[in-house]
C-alpha positions as CSV (number, residue, x, y, z in Angstrom):
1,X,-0.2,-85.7,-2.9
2,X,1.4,-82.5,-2.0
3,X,-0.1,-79.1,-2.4
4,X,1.5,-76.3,-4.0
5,X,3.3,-73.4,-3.1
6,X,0.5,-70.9,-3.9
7,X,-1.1,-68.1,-2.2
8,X,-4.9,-68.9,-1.6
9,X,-7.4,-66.1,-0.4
10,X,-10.0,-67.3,2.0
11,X,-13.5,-66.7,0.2
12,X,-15.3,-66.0,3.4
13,X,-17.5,-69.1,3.3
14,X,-16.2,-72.5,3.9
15,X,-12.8,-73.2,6.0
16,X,-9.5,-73.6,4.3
17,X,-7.9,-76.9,4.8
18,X,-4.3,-77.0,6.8
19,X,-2.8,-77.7,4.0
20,X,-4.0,-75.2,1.5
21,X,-3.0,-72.6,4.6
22,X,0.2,-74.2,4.9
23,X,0.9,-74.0,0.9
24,X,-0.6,-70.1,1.8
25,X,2.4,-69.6,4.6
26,X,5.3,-71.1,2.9
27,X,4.4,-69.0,-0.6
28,X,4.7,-65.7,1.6
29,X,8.2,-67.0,3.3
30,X,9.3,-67.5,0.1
31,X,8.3,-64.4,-0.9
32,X,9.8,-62.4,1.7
33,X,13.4,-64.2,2.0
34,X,13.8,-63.4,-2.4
35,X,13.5,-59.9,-1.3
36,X,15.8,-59.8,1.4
37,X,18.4,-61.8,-1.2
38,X,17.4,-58.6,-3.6
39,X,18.9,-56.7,-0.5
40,X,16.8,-53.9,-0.7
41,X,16.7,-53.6,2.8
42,X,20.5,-52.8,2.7
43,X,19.7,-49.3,1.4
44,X,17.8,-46.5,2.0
45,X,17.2,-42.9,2.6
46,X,18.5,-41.9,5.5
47,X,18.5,-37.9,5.2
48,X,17.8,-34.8,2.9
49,X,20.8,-32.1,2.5
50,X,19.6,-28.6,1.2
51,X,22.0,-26.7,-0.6
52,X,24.4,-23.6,1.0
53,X,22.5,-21.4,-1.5
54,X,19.0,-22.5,-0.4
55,X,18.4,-23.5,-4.3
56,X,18.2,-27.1,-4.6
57,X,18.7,-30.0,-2.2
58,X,19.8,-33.5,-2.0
59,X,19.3,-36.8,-0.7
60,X,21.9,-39.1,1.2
61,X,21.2,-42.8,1.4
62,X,22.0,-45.5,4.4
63,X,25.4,-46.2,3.1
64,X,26.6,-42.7,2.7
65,X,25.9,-42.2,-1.3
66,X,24.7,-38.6,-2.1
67,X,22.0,-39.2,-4.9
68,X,20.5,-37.1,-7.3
69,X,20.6,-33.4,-6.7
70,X,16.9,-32.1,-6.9
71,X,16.2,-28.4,-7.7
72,X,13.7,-26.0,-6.3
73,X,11.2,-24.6,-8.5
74,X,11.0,-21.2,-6.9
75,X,14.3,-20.0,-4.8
76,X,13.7,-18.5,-1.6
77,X,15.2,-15.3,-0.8
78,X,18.7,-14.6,0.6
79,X,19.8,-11.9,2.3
80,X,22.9,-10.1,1.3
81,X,24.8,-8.1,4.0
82,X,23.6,-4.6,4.3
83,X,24.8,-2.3,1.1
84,X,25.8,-3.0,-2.2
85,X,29.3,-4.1,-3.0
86,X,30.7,-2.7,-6.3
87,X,31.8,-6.3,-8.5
88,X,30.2,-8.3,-6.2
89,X,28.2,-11.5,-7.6
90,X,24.3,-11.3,-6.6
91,X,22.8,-14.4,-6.9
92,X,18.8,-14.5,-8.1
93,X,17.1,-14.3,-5.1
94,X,19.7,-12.6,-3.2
95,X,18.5,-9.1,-1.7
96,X,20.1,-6.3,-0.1
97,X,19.5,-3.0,1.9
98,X,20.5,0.1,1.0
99,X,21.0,2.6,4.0
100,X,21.6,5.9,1.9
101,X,18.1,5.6,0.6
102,X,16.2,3.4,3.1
103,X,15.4,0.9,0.2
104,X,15.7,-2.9,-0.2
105,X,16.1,-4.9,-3.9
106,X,16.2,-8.3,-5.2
107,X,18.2,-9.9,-7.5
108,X,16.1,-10.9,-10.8
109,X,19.1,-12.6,-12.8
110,X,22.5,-13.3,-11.4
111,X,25.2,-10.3,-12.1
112,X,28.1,-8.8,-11.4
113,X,27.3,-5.3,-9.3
114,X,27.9,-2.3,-11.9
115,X,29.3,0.6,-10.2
116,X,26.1,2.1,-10.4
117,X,23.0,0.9,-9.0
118,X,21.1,2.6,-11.4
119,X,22.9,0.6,-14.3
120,X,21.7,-3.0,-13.0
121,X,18.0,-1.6,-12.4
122,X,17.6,-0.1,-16.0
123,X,18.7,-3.5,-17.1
124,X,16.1,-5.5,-15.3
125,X,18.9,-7.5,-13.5
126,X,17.6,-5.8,-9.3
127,X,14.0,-4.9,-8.8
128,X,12.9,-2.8,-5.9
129,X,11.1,-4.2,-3.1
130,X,10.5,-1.8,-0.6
131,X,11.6,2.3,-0.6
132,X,12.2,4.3,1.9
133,X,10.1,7.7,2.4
134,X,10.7,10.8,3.5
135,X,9.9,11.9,6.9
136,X,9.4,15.6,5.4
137,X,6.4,17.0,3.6
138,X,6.2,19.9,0.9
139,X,2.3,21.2,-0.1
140,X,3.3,21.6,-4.1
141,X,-0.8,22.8,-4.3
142,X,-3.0,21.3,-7.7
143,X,-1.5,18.8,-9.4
144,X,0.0,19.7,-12.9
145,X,1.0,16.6,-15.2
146,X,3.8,18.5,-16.9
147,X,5.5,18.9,-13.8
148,X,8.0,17.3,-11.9
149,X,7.8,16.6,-8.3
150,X,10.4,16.0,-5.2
151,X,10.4,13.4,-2.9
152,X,8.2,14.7,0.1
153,X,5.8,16.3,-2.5
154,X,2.1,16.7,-1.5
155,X,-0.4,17.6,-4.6
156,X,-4.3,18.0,-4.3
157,X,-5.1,16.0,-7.4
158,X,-9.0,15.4,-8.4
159,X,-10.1,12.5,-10.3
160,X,-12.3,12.2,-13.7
161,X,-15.0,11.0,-11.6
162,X,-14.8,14.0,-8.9
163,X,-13.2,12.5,-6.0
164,X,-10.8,14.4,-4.3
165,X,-7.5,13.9,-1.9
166,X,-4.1,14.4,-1.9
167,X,-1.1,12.3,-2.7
168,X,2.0,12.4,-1.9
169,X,5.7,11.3,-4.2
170,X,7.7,9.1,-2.3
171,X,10.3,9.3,-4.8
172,X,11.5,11.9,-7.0
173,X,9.0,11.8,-10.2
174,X,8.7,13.3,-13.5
175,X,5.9,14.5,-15.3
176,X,2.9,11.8,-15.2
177,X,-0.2,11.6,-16.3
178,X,-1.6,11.5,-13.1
179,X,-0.8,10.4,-9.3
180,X,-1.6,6.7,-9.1
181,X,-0.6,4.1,-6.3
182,X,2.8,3.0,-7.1
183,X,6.4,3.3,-5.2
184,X,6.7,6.8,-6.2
185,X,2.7,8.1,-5.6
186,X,0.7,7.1,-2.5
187,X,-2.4,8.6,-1.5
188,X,-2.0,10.4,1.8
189,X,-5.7,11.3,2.4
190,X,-9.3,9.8,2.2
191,X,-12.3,11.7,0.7
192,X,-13.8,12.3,4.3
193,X,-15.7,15.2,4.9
194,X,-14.0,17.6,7.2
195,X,-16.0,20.3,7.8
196,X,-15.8,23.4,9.8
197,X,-19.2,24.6,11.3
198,X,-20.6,27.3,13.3
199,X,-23.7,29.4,14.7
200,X,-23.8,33.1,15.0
201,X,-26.9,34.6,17.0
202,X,-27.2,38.7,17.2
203,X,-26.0,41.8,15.7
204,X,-23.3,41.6,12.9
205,X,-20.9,44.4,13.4
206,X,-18.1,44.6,11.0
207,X,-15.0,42.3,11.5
208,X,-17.0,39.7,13.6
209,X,-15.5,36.4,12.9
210,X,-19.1,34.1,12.8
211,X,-16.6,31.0,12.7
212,X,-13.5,30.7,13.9
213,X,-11.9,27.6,14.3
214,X,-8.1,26.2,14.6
215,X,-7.9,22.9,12.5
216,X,-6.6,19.6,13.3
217,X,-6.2,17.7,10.4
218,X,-5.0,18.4,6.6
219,X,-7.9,19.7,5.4
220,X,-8.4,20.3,1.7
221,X,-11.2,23.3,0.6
222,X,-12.2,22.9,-2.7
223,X,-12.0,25.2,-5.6
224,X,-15.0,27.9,-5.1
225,X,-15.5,26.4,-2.1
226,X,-18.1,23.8,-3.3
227,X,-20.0,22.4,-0.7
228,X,-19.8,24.6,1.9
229,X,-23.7,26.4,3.1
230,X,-24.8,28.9,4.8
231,X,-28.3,30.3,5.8
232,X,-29.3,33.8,7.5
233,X,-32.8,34.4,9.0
234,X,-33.9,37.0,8.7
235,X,-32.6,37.9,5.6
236,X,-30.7,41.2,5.3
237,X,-32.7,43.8,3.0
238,X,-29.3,45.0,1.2
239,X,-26.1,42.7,0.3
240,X,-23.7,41.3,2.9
241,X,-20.6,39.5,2.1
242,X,-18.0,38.1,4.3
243,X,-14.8,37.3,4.0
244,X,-13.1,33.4,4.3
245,X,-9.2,33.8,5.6
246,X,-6.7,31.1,6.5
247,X,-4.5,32.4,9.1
248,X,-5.5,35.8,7.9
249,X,-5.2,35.5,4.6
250,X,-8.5,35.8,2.4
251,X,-9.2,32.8,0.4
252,X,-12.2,33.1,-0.6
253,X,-16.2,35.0,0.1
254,X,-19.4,33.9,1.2
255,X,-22.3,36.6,-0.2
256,X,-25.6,36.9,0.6
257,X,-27.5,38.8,-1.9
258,X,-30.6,41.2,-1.1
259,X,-33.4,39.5,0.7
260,X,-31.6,36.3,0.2
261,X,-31.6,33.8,3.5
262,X,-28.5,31.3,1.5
263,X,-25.0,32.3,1.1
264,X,-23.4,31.5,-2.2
265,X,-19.1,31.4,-2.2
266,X,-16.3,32.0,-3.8
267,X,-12.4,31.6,-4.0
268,X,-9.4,33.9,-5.0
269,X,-8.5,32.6,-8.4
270,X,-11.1,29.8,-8.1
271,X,-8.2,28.1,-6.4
272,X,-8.1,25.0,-3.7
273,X,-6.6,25.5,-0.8
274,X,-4.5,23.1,1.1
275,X,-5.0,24.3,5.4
276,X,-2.5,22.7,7.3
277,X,-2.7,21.6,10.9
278,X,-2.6,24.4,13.1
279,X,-4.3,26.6,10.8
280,X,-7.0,29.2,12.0
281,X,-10.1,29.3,9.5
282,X,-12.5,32.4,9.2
283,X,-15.4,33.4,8.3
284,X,-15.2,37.7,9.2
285,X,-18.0,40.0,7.9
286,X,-16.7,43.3,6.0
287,X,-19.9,45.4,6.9
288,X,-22.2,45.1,9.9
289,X,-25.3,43.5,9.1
290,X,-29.0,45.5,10.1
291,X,-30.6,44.1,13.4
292,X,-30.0,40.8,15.0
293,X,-29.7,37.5,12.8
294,X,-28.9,33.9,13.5
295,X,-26.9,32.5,10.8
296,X,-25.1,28.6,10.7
297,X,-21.9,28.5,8.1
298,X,-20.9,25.6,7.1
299,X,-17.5,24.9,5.3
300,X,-16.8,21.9,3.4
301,X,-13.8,20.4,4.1
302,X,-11.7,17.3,2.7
């Protein structure tokens, strides 16, 4: 009695006749020569083909068929020649540089260039992807939201919660509600103290600079000078004040009253001032002070 054709998997435990292995062999023979009848060994995938415009790509079989064109999800970028070509097709995706402004934009749907760049932005069809600055800087002084700034434009602008710094418009803006970081505001400074210190011991005599100093750095002094100390032992029996200039200009007073051994200050207009590099800072007494004093000014800087 023959056995049949059937595939039989060894249990682990007792040994499998010869014939029940035999039966086991010819089953897979016969399994294997029905697939090679099927002929699905005659084709395959041989290669994937992605598409001139980087969008979608395709696959190419063993006997030279192109099957099914597959899509990418997301489009990788393509860059355009540099400038912008007036009725040229932009592709999603595509970006460009343009040299006139040092700025680069991508494509968001596909167009046909208007003549004026402006015209495709305001439609959502380009968005920008990187601007261009300005090698030049302009001190406009406090910020003012009903104003409008030019590119270059520096502005000493304090926040709700007291911090200040200063920002500067790497576009052209108009009035906002305040500086905040975008592509046309970034901040340009950090709320690190700068301060400008010195120690005077001896007589006072009228137009002694008890600090002098040349600054490095932008350095922002706040509005009444907030901050800044001074102390004076011993303390002078009358009033002394002194004046606070920025390259020789006075910006603001530091006043010690009667008897007083702390300094309390001031500033012109109860403005900010913006020192640039370079600047010389000074602290010059108006009237000589009575005997010999020791006195340490310091100036708050940003």
């Amino acid at each position: 009695m023959s056995t049949p054709d059937v595939f039989t998997d060894w249990d682990g435990t007792k040994p499998l006749k010869a014939n029940v292995v035999a039966a086991s062999m010819r089953w897979l023979r016969n399994r294997i020569l029905r697939l090679e009848d099927m002929g699905l060994q005659a084709e395959g995938v041989a290669d994937r083909v992605m598409a001139a415009d980087g969008r979608s790509f395709y696959l190419t079989s063993t006997t030279g068929r192109q099957l099914s064109t597959i899509p990418l999800p997301a489009a990788p970028w393509k860059w355009r020649p540099e400038g912008r070509i007036v009725g040229a097709r932009y592709d999603t995706g595509d970006m460009f540089y343009v040299p006139a402004t040092r700025s680069s934009y991508i494509t968001l749907v596909g167009h046909v260039a208007a003549a004026a760049l402006s015209t495709d932005v305001t439609a959502n069809r380009l968005a920008l992807a990187a601007m261009g600055g300005t090698d030049a800087q302009t001190y406009a002084g406090n910020f003012n939201p009903d104003a409008a700034y030019s590119k270059g434009a520096v502005v000493s602008y304090t926040t709700p919660s007291g911090d200040q710094a200063l920002w500067q418009a790497f576009d052209d803006v108009g009035p906002t509600s305040a500086p905040s970081n975008s592509f046309s505001w970034q901040r340009v400074s950090v709320s690190t103290p700068r301060d400008l210190r010195e120690r005077w011991k001896g007589p006072i005599a009228a137009g002694d600079a008890v600090l002098s100093t040349v600054v490095t750095r932008f350095t922002l002094l706040a509005s009444g000078l907030v901050g800044s100390l001074a102390r004076m032992t011993p303390a002078a029996p009358a009033a002394v004040a002194f004046d606070v200039k920025v390259d020789g200009a006075v910006i603001g007073t530091m006043s010690f009253a009667a008897n007083s051994t702390k300094a309390t200050f001031s500033t012109v207009a109860q403005a900010q001032t913006f020192v640039s590099p370079d600047s010389l800072v000074e602290v010059v007494a108006k009237a000589a002070v009575p005997g010999s004093v020791s006195l340490s000014t310091v100036l708050y800087g940003q």
